[in-house]
C-alpha positions as CSV (number, residue, x, y, z in Angstrom):
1,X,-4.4,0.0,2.6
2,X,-2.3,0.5,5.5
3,X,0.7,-1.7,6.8
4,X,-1.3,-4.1,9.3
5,X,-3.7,-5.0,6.4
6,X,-0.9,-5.4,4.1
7,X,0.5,-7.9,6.8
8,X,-2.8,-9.5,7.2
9,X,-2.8,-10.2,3.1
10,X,0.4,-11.3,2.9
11,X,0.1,-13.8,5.6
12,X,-3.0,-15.0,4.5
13,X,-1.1,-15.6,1.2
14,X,1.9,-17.7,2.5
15,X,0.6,-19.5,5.7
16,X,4.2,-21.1,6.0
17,X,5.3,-17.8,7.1
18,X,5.1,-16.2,10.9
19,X,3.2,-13.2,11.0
20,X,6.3,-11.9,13.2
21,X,8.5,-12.5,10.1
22,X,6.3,-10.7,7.1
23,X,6.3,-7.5,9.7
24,X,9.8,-7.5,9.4
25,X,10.3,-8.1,5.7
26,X,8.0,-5.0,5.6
27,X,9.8,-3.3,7.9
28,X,12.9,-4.1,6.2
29,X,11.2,-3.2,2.5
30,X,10.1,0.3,3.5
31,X,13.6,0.7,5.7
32,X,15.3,0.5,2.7
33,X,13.3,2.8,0.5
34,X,13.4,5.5,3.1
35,X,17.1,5.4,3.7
36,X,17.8,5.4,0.1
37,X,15.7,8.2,-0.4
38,X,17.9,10.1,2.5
39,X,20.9,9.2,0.8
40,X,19.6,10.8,-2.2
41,X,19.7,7.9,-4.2
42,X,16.2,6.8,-6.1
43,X,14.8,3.3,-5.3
44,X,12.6,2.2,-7.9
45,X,10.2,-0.6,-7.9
46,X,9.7,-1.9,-11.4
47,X,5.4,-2.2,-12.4
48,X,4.9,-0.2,-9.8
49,X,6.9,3.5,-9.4
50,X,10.3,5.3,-8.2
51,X,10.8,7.2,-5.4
52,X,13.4,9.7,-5.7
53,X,14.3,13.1,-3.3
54,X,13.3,16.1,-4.8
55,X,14.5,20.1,-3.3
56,X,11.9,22.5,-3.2
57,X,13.6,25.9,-3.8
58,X,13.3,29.0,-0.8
59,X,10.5,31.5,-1.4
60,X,8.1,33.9,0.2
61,X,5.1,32.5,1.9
62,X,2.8,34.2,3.8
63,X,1.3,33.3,7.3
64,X,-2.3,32.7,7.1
65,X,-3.3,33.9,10.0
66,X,-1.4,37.4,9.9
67,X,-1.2,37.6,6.0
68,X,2.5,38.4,6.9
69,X,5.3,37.5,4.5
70,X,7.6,34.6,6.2
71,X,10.6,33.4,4.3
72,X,10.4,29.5,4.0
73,X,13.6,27.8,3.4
74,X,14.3,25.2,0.8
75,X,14.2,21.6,1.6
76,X,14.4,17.9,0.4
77,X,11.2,16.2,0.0
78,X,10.3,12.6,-1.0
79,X,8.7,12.5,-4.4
80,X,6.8,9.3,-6.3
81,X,6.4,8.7,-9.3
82,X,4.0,6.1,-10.2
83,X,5.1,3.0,-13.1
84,X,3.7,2.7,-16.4
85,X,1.8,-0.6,-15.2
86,X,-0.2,1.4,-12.6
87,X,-1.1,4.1,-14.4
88,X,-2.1,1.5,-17.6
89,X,-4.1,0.0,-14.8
90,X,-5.7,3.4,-13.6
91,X,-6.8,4.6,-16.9
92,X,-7.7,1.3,-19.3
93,X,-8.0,2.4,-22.9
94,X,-11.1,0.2,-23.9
C-alpha cells in the first residue's frame, strides 16, 4: 500500500473528514516516527512493530565493478521490527 491509497481508505472510512486533513494526520504520523528515529529514540506502535535506529559498524567492501577494496564507514540506519499481532497474523498456527 502506499500513502495515497492509505488516504483514499481512511477517507472512505470517516466521510466526516477532509481528505486535506487525513493527509496531514499522515503526514504528521510518519513526521513523528522519523524524527524520533533521528533522535535515536524508538517509536513503537503497539499490534503492529517498533522502529528503532540501529549502527552498522565500518568494514571492507569491495567495488563491484573494479573488485577493489573501498572502506565503508559506519552509519545509523532505521530498523523495524514487526509486533507479535502481525507476525501471529502472518503465520496462523491452525
Amino acid at each position: 500500500m502506499i500513502r495515497s491509497e492509505l488516504v483514499k481508505k481512511l477517507a472512505l472510512r470517516n466521510p466526516h473528514l477532509f481528505q486535506r486533513d487525513i493527509e496531514l494526520i499522515i503526514d504528521t504520523f510518519f513526521q513523528e516516527i522519523t524524527d524520533a528515529v533521528a533522535r535515536g529514540d524508538r517509536a513503537e506502535l503497539r499490534g503492529f512493530g517498533t522502529f528503532s535506529p540501529r549502527v552498522r559498524a565500518a568494514r571492507e567492501g569491495r567495488n563491484p565493478r573494479t573488485g577493489e577494496s573501498v572502506t565503508v564507514q559506519e552509519k545509523v540506519v532505521p530498523f523495524f521490527r514487526s509486533g507479535k499481532e502481525i507476525r501471529e497474523r502472518l503465520n496462523p498456527k491452525d
